[in-house]
C-alpha positions as CSV (number, residue, x, y, z in Angstrom):
1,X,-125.4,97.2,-64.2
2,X,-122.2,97.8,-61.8
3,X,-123.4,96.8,-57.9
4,X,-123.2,99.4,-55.3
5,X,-121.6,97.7,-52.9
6,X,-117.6,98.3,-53.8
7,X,-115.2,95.8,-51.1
8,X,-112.6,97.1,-48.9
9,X,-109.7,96.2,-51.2
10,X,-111.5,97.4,-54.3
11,X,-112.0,100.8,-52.3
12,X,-108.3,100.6,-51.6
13,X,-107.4,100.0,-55.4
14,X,-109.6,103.0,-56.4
15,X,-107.8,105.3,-53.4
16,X,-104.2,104.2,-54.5
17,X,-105.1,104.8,-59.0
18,X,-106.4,108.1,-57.7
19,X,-103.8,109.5,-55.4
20,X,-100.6,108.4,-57.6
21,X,-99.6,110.0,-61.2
22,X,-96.9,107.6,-62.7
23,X,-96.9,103.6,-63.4
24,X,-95.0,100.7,-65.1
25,X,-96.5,100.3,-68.2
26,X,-95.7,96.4,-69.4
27,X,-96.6,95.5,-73.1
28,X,-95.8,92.4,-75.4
29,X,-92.9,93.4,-77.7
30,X,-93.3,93.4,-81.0
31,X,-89.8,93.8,-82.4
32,X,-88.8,91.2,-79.9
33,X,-91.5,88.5,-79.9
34,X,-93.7,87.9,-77.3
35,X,-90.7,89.2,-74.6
36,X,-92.2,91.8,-71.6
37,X,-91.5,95.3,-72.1
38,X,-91.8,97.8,-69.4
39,X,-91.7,101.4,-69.8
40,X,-92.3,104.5,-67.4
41,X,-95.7,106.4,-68.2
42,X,-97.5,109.4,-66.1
43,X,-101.6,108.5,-66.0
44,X,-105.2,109.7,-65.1
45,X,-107.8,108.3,-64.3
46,X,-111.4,108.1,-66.4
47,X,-114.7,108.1,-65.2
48,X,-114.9,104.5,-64.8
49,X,-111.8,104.4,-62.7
50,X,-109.5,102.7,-65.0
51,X,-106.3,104.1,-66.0
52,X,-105.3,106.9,-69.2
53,X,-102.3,107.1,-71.0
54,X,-101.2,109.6,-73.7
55,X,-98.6,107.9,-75.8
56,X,-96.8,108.9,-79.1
57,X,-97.0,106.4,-82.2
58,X,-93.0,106.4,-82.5
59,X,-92.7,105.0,-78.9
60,X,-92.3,101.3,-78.7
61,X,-94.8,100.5,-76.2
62,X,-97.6,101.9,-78.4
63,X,-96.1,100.0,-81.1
64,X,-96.3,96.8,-79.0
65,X,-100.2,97.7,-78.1
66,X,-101.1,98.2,-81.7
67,X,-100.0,94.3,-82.4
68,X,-101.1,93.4,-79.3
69,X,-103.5,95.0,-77.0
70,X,-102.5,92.8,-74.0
71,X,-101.1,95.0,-71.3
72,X,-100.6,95.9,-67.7
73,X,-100.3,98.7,-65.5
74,X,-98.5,98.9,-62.3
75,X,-99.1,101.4,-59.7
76,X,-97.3,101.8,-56.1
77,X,-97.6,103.7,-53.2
78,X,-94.9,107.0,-53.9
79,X,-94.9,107.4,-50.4
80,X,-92.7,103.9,-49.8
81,X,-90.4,104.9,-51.8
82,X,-87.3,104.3,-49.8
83,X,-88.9,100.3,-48.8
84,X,-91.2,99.9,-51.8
85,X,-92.3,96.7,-50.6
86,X,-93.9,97.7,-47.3
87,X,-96.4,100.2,-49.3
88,X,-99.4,99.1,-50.8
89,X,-99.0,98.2,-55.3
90,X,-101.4,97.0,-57.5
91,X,-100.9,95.1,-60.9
92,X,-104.2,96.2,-63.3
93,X,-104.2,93.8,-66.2
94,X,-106.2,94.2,-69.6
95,X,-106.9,95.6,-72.9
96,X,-105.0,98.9,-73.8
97,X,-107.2,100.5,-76.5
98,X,-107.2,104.4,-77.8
99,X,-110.0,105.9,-75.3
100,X,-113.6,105.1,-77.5
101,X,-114.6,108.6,-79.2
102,X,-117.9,109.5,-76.9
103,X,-115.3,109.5,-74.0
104,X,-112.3,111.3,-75.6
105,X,-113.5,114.9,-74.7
106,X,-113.7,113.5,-71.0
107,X,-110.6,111.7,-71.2
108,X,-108.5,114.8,-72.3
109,X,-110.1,117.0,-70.0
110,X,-109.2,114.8,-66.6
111,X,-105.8,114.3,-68.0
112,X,-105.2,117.7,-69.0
113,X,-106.3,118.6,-65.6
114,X,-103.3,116.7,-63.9
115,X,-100.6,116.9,-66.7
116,X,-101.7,120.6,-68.1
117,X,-97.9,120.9,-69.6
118,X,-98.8,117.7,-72.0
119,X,-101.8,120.6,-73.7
120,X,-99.1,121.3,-76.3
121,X,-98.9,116.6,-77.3
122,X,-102.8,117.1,-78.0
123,X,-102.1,119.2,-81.2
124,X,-99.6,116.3,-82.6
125,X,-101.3,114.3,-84.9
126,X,-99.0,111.0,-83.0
127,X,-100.2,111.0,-79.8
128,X,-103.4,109.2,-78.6
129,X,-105.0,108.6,-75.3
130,X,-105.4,104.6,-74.7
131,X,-107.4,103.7,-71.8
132,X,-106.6,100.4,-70.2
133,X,-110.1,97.7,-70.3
134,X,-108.7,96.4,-66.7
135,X,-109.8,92.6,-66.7
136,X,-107.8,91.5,-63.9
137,X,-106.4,93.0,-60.9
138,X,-103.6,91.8,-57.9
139,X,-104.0,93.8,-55.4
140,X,-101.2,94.1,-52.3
141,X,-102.1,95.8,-49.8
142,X,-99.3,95.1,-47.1
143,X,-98.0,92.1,-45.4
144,X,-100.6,88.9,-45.7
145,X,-102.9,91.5,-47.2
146,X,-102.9,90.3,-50.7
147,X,-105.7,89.7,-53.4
148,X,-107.0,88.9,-56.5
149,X,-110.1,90.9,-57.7
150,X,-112.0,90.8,-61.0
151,X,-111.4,94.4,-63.6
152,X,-115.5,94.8,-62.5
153,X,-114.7,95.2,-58.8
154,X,-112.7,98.4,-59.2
155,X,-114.6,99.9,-61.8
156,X,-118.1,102.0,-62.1
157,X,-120.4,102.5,-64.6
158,X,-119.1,105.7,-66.6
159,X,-121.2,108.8,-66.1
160,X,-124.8,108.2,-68.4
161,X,-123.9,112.2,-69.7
162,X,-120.8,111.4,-71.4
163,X,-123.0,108.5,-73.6
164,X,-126.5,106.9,-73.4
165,X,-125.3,103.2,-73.5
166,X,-122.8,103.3,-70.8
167,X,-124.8,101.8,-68.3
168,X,-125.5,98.9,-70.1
169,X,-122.0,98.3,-71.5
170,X,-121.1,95.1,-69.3
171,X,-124.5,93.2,-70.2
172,X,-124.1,94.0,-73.9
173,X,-120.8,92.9,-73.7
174,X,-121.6,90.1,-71.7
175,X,-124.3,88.5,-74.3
176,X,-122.9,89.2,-77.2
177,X,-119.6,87.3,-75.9
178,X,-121.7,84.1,-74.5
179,X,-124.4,84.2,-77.2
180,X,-122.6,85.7,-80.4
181,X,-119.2,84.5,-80.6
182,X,-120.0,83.8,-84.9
183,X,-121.2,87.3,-84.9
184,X,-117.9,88.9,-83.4
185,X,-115.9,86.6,-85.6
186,X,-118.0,87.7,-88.6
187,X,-117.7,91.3,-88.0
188,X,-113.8,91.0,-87.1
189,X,-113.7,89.1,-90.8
190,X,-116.2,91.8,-92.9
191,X,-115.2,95.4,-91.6
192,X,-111.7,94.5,-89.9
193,X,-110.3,92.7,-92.8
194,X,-109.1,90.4,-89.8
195,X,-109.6,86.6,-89.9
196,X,-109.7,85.6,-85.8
197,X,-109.9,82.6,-84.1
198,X,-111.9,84.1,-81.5
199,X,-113.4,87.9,-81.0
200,X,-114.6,88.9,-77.5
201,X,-115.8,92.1,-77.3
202,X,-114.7,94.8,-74.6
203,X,-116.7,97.7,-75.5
204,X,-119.7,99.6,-76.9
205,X,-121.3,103.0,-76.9
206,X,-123.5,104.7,-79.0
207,X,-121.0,104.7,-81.8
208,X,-119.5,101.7,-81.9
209,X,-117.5,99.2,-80.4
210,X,-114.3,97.0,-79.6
211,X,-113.3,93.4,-80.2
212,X,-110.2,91.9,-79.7
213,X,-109.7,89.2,-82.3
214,X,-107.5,86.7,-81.0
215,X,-105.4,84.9,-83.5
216,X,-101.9,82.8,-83.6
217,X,-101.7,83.8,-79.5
218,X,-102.2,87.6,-80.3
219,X,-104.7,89.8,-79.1
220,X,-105.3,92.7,-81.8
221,X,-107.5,95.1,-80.9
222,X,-110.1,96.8,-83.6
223,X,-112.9,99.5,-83.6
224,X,-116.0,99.2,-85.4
225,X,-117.7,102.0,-86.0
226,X,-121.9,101.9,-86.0
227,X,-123.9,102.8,-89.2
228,X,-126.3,105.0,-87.6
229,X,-126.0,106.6,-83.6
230,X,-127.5,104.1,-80.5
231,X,-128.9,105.6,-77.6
232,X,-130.8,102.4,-76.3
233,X,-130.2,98.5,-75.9
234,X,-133.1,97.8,-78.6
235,X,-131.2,100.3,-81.3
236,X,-127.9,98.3,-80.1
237,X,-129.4,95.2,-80.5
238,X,-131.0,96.2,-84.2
239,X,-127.6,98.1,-85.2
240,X,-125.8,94.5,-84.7
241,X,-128.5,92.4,-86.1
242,X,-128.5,94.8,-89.5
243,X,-124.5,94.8,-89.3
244,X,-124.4,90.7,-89.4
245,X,-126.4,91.1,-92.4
246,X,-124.6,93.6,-93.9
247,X,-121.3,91.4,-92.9
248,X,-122.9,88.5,-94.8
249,X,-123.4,90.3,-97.7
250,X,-119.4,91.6,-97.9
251,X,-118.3,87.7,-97.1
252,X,-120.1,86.8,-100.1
253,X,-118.8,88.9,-103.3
């Protein structure tokens, strides 16, 4: 469960993601191993607070994301324009991932709300809202005023109406990357067709979740859908325990 107490510069993070519109988007080239890529992207914000981007397949940033879901997002203050460095920026670092299916009517509607001349991308089969899993955050705020926070400080639980398990999402995750790492390894290997070194997983809601598998340095990014619906931590909790065995049984043919 997110605390209620939110800091001064994680209230100033939130203010500055919610009063701009367009970022630096930096991705991991693909065609161009492991070089930074930075590219220009408009944005909204979800219910959590964390940054949504609607980006087309042929575009070489999604391209980049889809080998490797490291990313970050920078966002500055419009208003300092003409001495950039005297107005407040902030560098959110994470996981881009296409915005989880419980959350994609929400998503579309907040950024259709702010871009409504991108209504017509929504009908193209190419483009797909990612939402960025902020981990880490640097946060500069002005001169001497400058921070590192954690993705949790500057983010809120999403609202329980848009899906049952959101409150609960950073404990699940939590345990199940402390307690489970053979699980999250297992499941990348059974129903992701992906052999990982290590898994960690970022997400879950009542139909499903997301790992990134981490492998040769790269951070590949895969959703898992659920068998049956969740609405509760004790149907999560059986849903994984029956998918491990179910995992087993695929390993083994």
């Amino acid at each position: 469960m997110k605390r209620f107490f939110m800091s001064k510069p994680a209230e100033e993070v939130r203010a500055l993601n919610g009063r701009e519109r367009n970022a630096m988007l930096c991705t991991l080239s693909k065609k161009i191993d492991g070089w930074p890529f930075g590219s220009i992207t408009p944005y909204a914000v979800a219910a959590t607070g964390e940054p949504i981007i609607l980006i087309s397949e042929i575009a070489e940033h999604t391209r980049n994301l889809r080998e490797d879901a490291r990313a970050s997002l920078l966002v500055q203050d419009s208003q300092a324009a003409n001495d950039p460095q005297s107005g407040a920026r902030v560098t959110l670092m994470g996981y881009a991932i296409p915005v989880p299916p419980p959350y994609l009517d929400d998503a579309s509607r907040r950024y259709l709300d702010l871009f409504p001349g991108s209504a017509d991308y929504f009908q193209v089969h190419d483009f797909t809202l990612f939402q960025i899993k902020v981990s880490r955050v640097r946060f500069i705020g002005g001169f001497g005023e400058i921070h590192w926070l954690d993705g949790s400080e500057i983010t809120t639980d999403a609202d329980s109406k848009i899906d049952p398990v959101a409150s609960h999402i950073e404990m699940i995750c939590k345990h199940m990357n402390e307690d489970h790492k053979d699980a999250l390894r297992l499941y990348a290997a059974a129903f992701a067709q992906t052999e990982a070194e290590a898994a960690e997983m970022i997400h879950v809601d009542s139909a499903g979740f997301d790992l990134i598998a981490i492998s040769e340095g790269r951070h590949k990014h895969m959703r898992i859908a659920f068998q049956n619906p969740v609405a509760t931590t004790d149907e999560v909790r059986a849903e994984m325990v029956e998918m491990v065995r179910r995992a087993r049984q695929m390993m083994a043919r």
